[in-house]
C-alpha positions as CSV (number, residue, x, y, z in Angstrom):
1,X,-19.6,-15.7,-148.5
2,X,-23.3,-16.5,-148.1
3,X,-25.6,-19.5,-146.4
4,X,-28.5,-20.9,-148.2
5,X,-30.8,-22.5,-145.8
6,X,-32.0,-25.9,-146.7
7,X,-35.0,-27.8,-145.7
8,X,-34.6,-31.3,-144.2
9,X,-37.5,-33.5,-143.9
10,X,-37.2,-36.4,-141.2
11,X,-39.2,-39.3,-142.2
12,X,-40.1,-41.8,-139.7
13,X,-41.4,-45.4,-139.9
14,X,-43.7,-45.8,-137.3
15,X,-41.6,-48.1,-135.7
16,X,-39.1,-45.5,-135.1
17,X,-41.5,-43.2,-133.9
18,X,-42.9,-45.5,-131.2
19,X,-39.8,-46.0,-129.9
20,X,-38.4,-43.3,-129.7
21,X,-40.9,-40.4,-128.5
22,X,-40.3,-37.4,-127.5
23,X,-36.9,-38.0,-128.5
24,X,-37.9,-37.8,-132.2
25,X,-36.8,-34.4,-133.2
26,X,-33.5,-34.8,-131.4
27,X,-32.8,-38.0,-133.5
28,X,-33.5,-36.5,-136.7
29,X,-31.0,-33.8,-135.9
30,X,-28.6,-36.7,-134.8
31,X,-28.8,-38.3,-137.8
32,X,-28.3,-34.9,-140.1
33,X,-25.5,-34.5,-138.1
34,X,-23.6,-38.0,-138.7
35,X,-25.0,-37.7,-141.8
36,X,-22.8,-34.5,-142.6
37,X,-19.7,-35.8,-140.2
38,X,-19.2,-38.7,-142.6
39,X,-18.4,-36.5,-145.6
40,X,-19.8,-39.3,-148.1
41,X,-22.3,-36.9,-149.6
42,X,-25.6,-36.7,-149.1
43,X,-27.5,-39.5,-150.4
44,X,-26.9,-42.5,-148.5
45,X,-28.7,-46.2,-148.6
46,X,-27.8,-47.1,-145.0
47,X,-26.2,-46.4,-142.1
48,X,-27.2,-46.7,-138.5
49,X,-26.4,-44.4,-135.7
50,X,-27.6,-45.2,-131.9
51,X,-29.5,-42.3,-130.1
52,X,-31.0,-42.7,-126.6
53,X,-30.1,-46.6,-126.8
54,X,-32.1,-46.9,-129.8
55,X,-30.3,-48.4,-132.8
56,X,-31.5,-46.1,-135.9
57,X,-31.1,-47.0,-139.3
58,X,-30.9,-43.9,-141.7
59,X,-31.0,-43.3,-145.2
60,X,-30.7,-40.1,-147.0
61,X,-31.7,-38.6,-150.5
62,X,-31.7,-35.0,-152.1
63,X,-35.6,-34.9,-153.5
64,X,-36.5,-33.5,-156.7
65,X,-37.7,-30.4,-154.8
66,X,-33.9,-29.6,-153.3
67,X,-35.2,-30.8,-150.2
68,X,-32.9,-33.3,-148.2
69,X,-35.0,-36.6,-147.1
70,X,-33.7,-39.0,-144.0
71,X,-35.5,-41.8,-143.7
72,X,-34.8,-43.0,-139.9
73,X,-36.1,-47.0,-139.2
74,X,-35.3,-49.3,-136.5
75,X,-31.7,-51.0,-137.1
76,X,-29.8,-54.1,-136.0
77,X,-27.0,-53.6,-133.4
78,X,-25.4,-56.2,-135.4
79,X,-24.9,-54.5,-138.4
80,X,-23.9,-51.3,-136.6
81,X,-20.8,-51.1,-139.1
82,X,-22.9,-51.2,-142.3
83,X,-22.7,-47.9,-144.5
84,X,-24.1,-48.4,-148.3
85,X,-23.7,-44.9,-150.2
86,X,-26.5,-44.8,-152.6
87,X,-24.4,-44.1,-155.9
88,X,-23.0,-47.8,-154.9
89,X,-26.8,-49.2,-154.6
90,X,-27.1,-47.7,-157.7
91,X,-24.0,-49.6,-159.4
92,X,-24.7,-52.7,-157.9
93,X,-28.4,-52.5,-159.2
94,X,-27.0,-50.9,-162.9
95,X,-24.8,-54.5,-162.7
96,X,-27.5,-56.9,-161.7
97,X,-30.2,-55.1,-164.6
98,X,-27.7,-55.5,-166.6
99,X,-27.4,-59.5,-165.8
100,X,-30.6,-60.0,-166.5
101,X,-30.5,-58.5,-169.4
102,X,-33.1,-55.4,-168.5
103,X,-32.4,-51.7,-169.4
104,X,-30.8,-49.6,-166.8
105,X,-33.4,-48.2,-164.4
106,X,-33.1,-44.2,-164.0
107,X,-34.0,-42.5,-160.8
């Protein structure tokens, strides 16, 4: 058995970043680590997690490079249920593309 050591890059909107701080860093890592505790893979549309009472909304991608992006933005408490994998964003874009009648879009 080996490790491989990955690169993660956390990616804050600037409102994120105001409101969270100092506590930056340690949401990122929060947000990896939900991010692997849900077992759904690791490019995700949406999900939110809450870290120092600040509703986060996260999204994930694996980046061209092999580096893994999370995106972290500010979230709604309302929608604190909502998970969107991204492979269904993708269906659910293939279907509406399809709709109109435009070729299917590839990432």
């Amino acid at each position: 058995m080996f490790q491989v050591q990955v690169p993660v890059v956390i990616v804050p909107s600037t409102e994120a970043r105001a409101a969270l701080g100092v506590q930056l860093r340690p949401a990122g890592l929060a947000a990896w680590c939900e991010l692997a505790r849900r077992g759904r893979g690791l490019e995700m549309a949406h999900f939110q997690i809450v870290h120092s009472g600040v509703t986060l909304a996260v999204c994930s991608r694996l980046r061209s490079n092999g580096f893994i992006e999370i995106g972290l933005g500010l979230g709604d408490p309302r929608q604190a249920a909502r998970v969107i994998p991204e492979a269904q964003l993708r269906r659910a874009e293939a279907r509406v593309r399809t709709r109109a009648g435009q070729p299917p879009h590839r990432r």
